[in-house]
C-alpha positions in Angstrom: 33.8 -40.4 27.6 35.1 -40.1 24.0 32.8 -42.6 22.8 30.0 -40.7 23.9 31.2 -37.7 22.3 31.2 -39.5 19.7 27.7 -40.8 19.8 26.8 -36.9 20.9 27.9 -35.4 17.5 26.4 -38.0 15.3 23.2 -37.1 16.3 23.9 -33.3 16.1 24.5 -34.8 12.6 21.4 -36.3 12.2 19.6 -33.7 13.1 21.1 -31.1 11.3 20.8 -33.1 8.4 16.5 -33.3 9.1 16.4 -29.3 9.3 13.9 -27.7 6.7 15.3 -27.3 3.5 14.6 -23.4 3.8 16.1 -23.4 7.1 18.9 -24.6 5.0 19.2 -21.6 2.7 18.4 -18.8 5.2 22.0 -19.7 6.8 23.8 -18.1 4.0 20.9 -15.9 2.6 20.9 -14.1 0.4 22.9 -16.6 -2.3 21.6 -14.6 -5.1 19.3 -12.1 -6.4 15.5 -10.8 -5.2 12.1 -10.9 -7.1 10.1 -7.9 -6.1 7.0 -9.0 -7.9 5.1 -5.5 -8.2 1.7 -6.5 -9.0 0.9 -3.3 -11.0 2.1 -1.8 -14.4 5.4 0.1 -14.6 4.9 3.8 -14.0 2.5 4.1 -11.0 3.4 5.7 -7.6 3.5 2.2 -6.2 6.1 1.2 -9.0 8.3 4.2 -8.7 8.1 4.0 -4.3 9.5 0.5 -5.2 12.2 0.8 -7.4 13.6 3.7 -5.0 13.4 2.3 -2.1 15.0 -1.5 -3.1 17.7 0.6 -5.5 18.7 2.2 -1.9 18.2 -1.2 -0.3 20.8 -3.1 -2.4 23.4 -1.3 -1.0 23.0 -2.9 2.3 21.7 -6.0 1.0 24.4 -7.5 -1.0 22.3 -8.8 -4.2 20.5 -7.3 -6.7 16.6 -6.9 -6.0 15.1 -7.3 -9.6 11.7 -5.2 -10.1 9.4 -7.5 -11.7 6.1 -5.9 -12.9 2.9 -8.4 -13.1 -0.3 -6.3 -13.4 -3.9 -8.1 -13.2 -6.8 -8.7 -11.1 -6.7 -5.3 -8.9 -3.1 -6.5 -7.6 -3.9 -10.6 -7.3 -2.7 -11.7 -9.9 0.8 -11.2 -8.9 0.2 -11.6 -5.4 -0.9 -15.1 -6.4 2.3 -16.0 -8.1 4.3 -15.1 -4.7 1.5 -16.7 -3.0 2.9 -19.7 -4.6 6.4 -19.4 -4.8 8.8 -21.4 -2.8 9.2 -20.1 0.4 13.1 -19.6 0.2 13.1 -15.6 0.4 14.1 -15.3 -3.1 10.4 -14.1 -4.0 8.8 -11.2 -2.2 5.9 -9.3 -2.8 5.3 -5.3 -3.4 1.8 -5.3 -1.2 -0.4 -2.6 -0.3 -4.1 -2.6 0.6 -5.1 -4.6 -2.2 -4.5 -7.8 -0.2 -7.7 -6.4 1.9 -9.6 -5.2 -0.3 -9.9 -7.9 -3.1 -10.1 -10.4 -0.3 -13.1 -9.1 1.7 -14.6 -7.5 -2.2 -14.7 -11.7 -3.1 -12.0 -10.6 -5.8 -9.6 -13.1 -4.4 -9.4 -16.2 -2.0 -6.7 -15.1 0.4 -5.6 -12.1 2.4 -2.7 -11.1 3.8 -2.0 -13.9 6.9 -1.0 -15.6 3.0 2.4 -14.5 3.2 4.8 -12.8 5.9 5.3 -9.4 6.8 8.6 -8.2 6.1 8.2 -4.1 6.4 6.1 -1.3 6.2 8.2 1.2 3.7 5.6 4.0 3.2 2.3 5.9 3.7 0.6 8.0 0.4 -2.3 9.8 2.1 -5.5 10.4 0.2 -7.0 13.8 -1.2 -10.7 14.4 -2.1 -10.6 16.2 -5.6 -13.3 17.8 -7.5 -13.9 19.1 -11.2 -13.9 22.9 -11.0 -17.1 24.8 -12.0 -19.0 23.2 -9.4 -20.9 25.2 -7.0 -18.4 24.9 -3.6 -14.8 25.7 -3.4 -13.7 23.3 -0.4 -14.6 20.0 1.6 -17.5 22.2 3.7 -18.8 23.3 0.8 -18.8 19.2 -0.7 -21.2 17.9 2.0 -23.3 21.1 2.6 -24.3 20.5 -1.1 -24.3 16.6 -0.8 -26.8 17.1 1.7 -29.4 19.7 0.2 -29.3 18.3 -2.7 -28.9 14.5 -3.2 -28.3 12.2 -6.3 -26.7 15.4 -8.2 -23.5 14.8 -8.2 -21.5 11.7 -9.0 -18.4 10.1 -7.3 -15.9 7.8 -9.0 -14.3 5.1 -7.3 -13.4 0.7 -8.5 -15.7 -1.8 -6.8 -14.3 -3.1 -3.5 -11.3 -1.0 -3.4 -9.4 1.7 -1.1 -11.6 4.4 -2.5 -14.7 2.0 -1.4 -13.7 2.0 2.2 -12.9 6.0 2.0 -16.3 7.6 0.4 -17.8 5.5 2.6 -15.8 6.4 6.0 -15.7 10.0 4.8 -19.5 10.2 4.2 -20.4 8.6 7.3 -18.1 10.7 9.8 -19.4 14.3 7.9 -23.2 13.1 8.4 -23.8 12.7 4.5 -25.6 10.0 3.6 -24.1 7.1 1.5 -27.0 7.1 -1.4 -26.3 11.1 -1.9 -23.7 10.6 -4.5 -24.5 8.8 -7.7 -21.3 6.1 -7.8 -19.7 5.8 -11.2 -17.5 2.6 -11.3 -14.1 3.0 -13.3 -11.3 1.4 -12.6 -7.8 3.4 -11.6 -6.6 6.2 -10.1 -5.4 7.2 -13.4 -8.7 7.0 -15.6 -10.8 8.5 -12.2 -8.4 11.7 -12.1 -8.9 12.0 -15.9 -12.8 11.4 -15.8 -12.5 14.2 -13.5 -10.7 16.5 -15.7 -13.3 15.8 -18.6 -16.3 16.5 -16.4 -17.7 13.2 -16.5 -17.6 12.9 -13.1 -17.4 15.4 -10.0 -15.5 13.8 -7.4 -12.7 11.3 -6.6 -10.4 10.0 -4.1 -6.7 11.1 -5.5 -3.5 11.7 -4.3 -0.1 13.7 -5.0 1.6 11.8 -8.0 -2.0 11.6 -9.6 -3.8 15.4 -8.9 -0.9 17.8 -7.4 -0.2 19.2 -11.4 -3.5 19.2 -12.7 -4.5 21.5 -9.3 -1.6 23.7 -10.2 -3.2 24.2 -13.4 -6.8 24.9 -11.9 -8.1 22.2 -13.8 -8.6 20.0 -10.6 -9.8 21.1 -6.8 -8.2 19.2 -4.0 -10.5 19.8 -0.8 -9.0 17.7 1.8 -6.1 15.6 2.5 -6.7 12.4 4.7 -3.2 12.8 6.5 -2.3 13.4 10.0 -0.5 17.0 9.2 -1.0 18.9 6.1 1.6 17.4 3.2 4.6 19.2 1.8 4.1 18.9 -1.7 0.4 20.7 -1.0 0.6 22.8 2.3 -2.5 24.5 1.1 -4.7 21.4 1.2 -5.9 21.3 4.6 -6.3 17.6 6.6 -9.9 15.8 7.3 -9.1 16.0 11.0 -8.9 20.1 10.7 -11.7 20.0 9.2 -13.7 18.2 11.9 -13.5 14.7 10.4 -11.8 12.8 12.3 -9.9 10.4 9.9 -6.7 9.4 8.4 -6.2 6.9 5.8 -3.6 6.1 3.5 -2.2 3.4 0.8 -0.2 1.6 3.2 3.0 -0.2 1.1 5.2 -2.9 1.8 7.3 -6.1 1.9 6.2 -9.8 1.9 7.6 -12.8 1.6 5.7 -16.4 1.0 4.3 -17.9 4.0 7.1 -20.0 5.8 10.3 -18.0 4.3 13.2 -18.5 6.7 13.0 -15.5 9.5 17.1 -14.5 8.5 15.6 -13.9 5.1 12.6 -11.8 6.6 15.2 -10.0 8.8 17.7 -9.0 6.1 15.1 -8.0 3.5 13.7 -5.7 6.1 17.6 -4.1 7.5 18.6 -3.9 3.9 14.9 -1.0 3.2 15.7 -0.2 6.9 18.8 1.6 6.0 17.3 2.6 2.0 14.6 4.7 4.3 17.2 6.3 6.6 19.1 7.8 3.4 18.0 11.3 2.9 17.8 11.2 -0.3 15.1 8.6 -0.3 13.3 9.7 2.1 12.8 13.5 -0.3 11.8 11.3 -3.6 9.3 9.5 -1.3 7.8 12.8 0.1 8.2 14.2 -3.7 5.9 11.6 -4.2 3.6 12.5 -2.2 4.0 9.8 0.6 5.4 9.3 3.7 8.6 7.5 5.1 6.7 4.9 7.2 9.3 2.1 8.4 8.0 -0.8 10.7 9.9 -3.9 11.2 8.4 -7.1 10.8 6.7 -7.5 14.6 5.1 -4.1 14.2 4.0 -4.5 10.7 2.3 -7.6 11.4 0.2 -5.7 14.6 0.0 -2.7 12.1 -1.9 -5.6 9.8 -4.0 -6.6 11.8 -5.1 -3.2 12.7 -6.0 -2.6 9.0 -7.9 -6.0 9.2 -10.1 -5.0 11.2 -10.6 -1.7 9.1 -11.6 -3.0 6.0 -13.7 -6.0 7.4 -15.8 -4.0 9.1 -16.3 -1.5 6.0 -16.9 -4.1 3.8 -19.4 -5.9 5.7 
């Protein structure tokens, strides 16, 4: 019998000893500190969601989570980098809808089944904004002219983005032909809003960090909000769906990790934002920001995914 035992744990030895090397790590993760690549310059609502949430998240977490910003290629190039990193954890990935739309807008070879889900942190709902001077005051007004009077007025919005897929849902749910709005490609929320404020174009696809002050300031419209209820930071705006389009849409962000990262490190990433999004206090900078506390674990991010797969495949067919 002791012989055997004997026999018994050498093997449990042996195959211990054959267990993934990242299967290895995950049984004392996290050893050290997080890359959160960000793949967008500093300063942006996604930056800023970031850097609150993971300061909040540390607390749980035990080890620093470094922001690293790494701008380029619509949000690609530093997707790629995680894309490649070793899959120990110890690199994650601040993703959005990016990873849809550069895929199926040929802007990137991979999608988002490149890495694995960790969390869904937040939702930042869209708003339709206008120059003022122009001959409506709200969304009614919008297509009403769009439709009498075609080709006049001019959209601005990046090739194969998230303002692609929402001119284009918009348009086709309120009966207003895609061709009736002359598209002027610029790239960024930042440089649309401010082509906006110089006239150069009429409309754009904004949100509450990027249009909420210049609206104050009547220098900007905001016609419709593409939220479920009307936001808190603009109760005056009032939602698509009120307005008899029936749509919702936001820039979805979250957590990723490089394809096979151990599931402890998956799980841990995603209780350590868990309990940064129940604080309070995060939860008001995130809604100051004009987004939404949205937290799913990893099972329900991944369906969530897939969801939003289907979404942008079929509008960018």
């Amino acid at each position: 019998m002791q012989r055997r035992t004997m026999i018994l744990g050498a093997a449990g030895a042996a195959a211990l000893s054959s267990l993934p090397f990242q299967a290895a790590l995950a049984s004392s993760f996290p050893e050290k500190e997080v890359k959160l690549i960000v793949p967008f310059k500093p300063g942006g609502a996604t930056d800023i969601i970031y850097r609150v949430t993971s300061e909040a998240a540390v607390k749980t977490f035990g080890k620093p989570i470094v922001i690293v910003n790494m701008g380029g290629a619509g949000g690609s190039k530093g997707a790629r980098f995680v894309k490649g990193a070793p899959p120990d954890g110890y690199t994650a990935l601040a993703g959005h809808d990016f990873l849809f739309t550069t895929y199926y807008g040929k802007l990137s070879n991979f999608q988002y089944t490149a890495f694995e889900p960790v969390c869904l942190l937040t939702q930042t709902p869209n708003i339709i904004v206008a120059r003022p001077g122009l001959p409506f005051r709200d969304f009614h007004g919008l297509v009403e002219y769009l439709k009498k009077n075609p080709g006049k007025l001019t959209v601005t919005y990046s090739p194969a983005s998230t303002g692609t897929l929402f001119f284009k849902q918009v348009f086709a749910l309120a009966g207003v032909p895609e061709s009736a709005a002359r598209v002027v490609t610029i790239n960024g929320t930042g440089p649309q809003i401010r082509a906006v404020l110089g006239g150069n174009v009429d409309i754009a696809m904004g949100n509450v960090p990027s249009a909420l002050s210049f609206a104050k300031e009547k220098k900007l419209m905001m016609l419709a909000a593409s939220s479920e209820k009307r936001l808190e930071a603009c109760p005056e705006v009032p939602t698509l769906k009120e307005l008899g389009v029936n749509f919702t849409f936001a820039t979805n962000r979250g957590v990723f990790l490089p394809k096979g990262a151990p599931a402890e490190a998956v799980e841990k990433l995603a209780a350590a934002y868990r309990s940064a999004l129940a604080d309070p206090g995060v939860q008001k900078k995130i809604r100051d920001l004009g987004s939404i506390p949205e937290y799913k674990k990893p099972r329900d991010y991944a369906e969530f995914l897939k969801g939003q797969d289907r979404l942008y495949r079929e509008s960018f067919k």
